[in-house]
C-alpha positions in Angstrom: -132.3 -21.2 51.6 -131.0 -24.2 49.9 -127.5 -24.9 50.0 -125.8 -27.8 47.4 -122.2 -29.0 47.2 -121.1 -31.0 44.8 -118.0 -32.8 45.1 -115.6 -34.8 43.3 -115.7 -38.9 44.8 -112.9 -39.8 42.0 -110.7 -37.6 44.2 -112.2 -38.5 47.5 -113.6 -34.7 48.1 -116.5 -35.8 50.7 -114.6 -34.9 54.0 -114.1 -31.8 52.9 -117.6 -31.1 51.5 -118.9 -33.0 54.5 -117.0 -30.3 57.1 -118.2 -27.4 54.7 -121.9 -28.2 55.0 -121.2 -28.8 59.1 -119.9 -25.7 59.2 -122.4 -23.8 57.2 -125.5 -26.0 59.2 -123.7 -23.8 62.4 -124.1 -20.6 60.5 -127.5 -20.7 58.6 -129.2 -23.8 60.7 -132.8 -23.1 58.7 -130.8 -24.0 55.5 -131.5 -27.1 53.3 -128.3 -28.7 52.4 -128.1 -31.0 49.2 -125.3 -33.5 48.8 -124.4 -33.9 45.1 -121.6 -36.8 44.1 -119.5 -36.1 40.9 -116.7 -36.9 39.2 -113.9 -34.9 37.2 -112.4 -33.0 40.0 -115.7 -30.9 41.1 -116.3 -28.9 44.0 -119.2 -26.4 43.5 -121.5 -24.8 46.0 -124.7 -23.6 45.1 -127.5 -21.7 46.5 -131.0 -22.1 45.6 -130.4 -23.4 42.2 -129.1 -20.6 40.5 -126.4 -18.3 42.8 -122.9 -19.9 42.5 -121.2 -19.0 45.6 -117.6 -21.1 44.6 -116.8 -23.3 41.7 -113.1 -25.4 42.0 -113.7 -25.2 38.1 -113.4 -21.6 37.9 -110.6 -20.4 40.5 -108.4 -24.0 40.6 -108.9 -24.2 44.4 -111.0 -25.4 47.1 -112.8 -22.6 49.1 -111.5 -21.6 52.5 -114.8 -21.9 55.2 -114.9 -18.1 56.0 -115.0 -16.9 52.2 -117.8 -19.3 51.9 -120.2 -18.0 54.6 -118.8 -14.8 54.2 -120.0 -14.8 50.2 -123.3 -16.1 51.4 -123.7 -13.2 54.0 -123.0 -11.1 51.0 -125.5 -12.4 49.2 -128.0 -11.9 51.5 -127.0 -8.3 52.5 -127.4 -7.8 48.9 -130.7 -9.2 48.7 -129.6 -11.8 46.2 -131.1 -14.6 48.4 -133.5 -14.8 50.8 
């Protein structure tokens, strides 16, 4: 599974993207994580290219760890992702 954050550096967002990809690496270790920098406020996780699992654009927040994984898990009960 491939994993991407991108995160705002305007606003200094990189700890927090930083702990979210340590945290996920704990839960889904075979995972490849990309690292995207932006600009305008961003903070978007992706999986395999395709599957948003949060955008900061859509709900005006930053995710919460647990809904993260947990929408992940989802996915993959789901058989959205493999």
């Amino acid at each position: 599974m491939n994993i991407s954050i991108e995160y705002c550096m305007e606003w200094n967002y990189e700890p927090r993207a930083l702990s979210l990809r340590d945290a996920l690496k704990e839960e889904f270790p075979s995972s490849i994580f990309k690292m995207i920098k932006s600009g305008g406020g961003v903070f978007e996780v992706e999986i395999n290219g395709h599957l948003n699992i949060f955008s900061k654009r859509r709900t005006g927040r930053f995710p919460e760890t647990y809904e993260v994984i947990k929408t992940i898990r989802d996915a993959i009960t789901e058989r959205r992702i493999g």
